[in-house]
MARDOSE-371646 format. One record per residue (C-alpha): residue number from 1; residue in three letters; x, y, z. Coordinates in Angstrom, 1 decimal. Example, Ala and Ser with C-alpha at 12.3 -4.5 7.8 and 13.67 -1.06 7.14 Angstrom:
MARDOSE-371646
+------+------+--------+--------+--------+
| resi | resn |     xx |     yy |     zz |
+------+------+--------+--------+--------+
|    1 |  Ala |   12.3 |   -4.5 |    7.8 |
|    2 |  Ser |   13.7 |   -1.1 |    7.1 |
+------+------+--------+--------+--------+
//
This chain:
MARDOSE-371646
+------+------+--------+--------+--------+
| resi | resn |     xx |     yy |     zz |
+------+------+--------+--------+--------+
|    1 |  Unk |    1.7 |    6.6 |  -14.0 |
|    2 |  Unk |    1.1 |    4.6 |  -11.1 |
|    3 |  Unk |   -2.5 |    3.6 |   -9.6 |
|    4 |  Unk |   -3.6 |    4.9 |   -6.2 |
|    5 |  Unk |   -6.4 |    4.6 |   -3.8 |
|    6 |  Unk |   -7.4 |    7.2 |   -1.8 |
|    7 |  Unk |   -9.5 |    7.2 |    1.1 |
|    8 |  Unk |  -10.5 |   10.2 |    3.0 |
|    9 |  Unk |  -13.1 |   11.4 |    5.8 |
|   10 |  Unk |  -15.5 |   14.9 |    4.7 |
|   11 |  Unk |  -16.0 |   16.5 |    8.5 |
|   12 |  Unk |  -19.8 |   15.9 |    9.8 |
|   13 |  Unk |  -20.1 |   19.6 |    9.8 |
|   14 |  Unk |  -20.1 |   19.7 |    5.9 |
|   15 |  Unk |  -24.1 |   19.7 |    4.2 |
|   16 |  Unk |  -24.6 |   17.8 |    1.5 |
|   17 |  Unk |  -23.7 |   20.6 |   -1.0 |
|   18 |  Unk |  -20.1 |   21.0 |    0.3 |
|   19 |  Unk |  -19.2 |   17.5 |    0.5 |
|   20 |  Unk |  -20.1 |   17.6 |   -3.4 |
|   21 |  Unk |  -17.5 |   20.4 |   -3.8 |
|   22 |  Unk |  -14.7 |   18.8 |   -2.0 |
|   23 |  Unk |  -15.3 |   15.4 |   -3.7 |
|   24 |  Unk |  -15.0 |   17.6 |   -7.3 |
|   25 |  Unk |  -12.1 |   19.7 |   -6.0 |
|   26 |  Unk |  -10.0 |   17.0 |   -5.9 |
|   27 |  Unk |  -11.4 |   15.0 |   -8.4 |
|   28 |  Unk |  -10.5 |   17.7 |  -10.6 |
|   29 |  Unk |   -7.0 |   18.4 |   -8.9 |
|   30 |  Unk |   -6.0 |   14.7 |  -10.4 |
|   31 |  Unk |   -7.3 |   15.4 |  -13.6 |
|   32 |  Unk |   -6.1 |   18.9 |  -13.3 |
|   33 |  Unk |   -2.4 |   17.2 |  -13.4 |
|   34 |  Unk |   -2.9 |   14.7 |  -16.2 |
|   35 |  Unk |   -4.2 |   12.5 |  -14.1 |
|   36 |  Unk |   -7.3 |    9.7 |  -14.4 |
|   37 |  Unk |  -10.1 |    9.1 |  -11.7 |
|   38 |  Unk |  -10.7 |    5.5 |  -12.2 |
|   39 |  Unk |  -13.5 |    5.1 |   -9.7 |
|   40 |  Unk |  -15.1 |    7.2 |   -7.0 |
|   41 |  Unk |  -17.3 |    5.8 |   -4.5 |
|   42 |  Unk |  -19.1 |    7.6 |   -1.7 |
|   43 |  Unk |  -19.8 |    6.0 |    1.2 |
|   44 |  Unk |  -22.0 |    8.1 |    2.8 |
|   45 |  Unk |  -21.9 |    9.3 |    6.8 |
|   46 |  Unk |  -20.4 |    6.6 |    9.3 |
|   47 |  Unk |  -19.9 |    6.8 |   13.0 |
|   48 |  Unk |  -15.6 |    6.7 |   14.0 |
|   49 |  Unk |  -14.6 |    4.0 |   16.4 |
|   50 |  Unk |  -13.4 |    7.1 |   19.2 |
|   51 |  Unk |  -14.0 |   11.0 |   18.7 |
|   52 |  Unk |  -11.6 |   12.2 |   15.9 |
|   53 |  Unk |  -11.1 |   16.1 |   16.1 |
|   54 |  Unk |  -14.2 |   16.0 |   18.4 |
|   55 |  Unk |  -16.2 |   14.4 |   16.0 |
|   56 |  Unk |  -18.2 |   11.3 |   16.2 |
|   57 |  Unk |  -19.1 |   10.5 |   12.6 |
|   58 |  Unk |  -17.8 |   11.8 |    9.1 |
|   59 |  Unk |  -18.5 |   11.2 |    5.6 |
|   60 |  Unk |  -16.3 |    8.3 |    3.7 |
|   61 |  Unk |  -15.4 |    8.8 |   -0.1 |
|   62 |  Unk |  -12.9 |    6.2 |   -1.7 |
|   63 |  Unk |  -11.4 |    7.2 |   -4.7 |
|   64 |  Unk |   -9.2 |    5.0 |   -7.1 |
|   65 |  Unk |   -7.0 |    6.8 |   -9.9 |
|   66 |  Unk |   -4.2 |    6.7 |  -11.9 |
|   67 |  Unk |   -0.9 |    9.5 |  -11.3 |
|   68 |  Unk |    2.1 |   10.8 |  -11.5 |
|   69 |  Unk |    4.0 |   10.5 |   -7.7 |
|   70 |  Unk |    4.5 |   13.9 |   -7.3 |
|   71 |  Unk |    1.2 |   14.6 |   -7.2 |
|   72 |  Unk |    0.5 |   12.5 |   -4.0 |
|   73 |  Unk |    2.4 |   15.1 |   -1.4 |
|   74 |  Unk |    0.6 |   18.3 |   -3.6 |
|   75 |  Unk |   -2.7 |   16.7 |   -2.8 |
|   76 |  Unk |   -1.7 |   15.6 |    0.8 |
|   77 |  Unk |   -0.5 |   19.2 |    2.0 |
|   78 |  Unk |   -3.9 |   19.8 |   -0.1 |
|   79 |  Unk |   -5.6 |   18.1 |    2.5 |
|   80 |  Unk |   -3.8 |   19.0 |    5.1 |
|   81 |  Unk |   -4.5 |   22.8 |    5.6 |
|   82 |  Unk |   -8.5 |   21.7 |    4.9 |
|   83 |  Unk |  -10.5 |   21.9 |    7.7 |
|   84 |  Unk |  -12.7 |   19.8 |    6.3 |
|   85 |  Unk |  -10.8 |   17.1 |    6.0 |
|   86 |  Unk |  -10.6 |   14.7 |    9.1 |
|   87 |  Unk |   -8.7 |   12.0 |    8.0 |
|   88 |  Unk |   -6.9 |   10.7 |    4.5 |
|   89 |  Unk |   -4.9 |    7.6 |    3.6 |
|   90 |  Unk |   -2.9 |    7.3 |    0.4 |
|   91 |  Unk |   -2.3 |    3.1 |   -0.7 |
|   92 |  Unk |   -0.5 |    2.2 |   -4.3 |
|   93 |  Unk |   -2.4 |   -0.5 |   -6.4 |
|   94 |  Unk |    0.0 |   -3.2 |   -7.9 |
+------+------+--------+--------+--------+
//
């Protein structure tokens, strides 16, 4: 298994109770797939540099874990057809 970080933007429009349930859908879509959430850090609501998807702010949540490579383009096209996803970036840790 190789170690990932993962950070991604919750949409503004999301309360407090939704962003919850995004962060554990895809917690538990790792560990769902034999894989290990190492760390998971919410950063809370910051404003974007320029509007993204007509929004000015978003929430931030960084998540570290441990995977097999396939799952990284399940839980991309994941995150892709969510609309409550605004933006996502997928790193490898050495």
């Amino acid at each position: 298994m190789k170690k990932y970080e993962l950070l991604y933007v919750i949409s503004s429009n999301a309360n407090e109770t939704q962003r919850d349930e995004i962060i554990e859908k895809f917690k538990k879509f790792i560990e769902d797939r034999k894989g290990n959430v190492l760390g998971l850090d919410k950063w809370g609501m910051k404003k974007f540099t320029y509007p993204i998807k007509f929004k000015n702010e978003g929430f931030y949540v960084l998540m570290n874990f441990e995977a097999e490579p396939t799952i990284i383009k399940e839980m991309e096209n994941l995150m892709n057809i969510s609309e409550d996803i605004v933006r996502k970036m997928f790193t490898i840790k050495d």
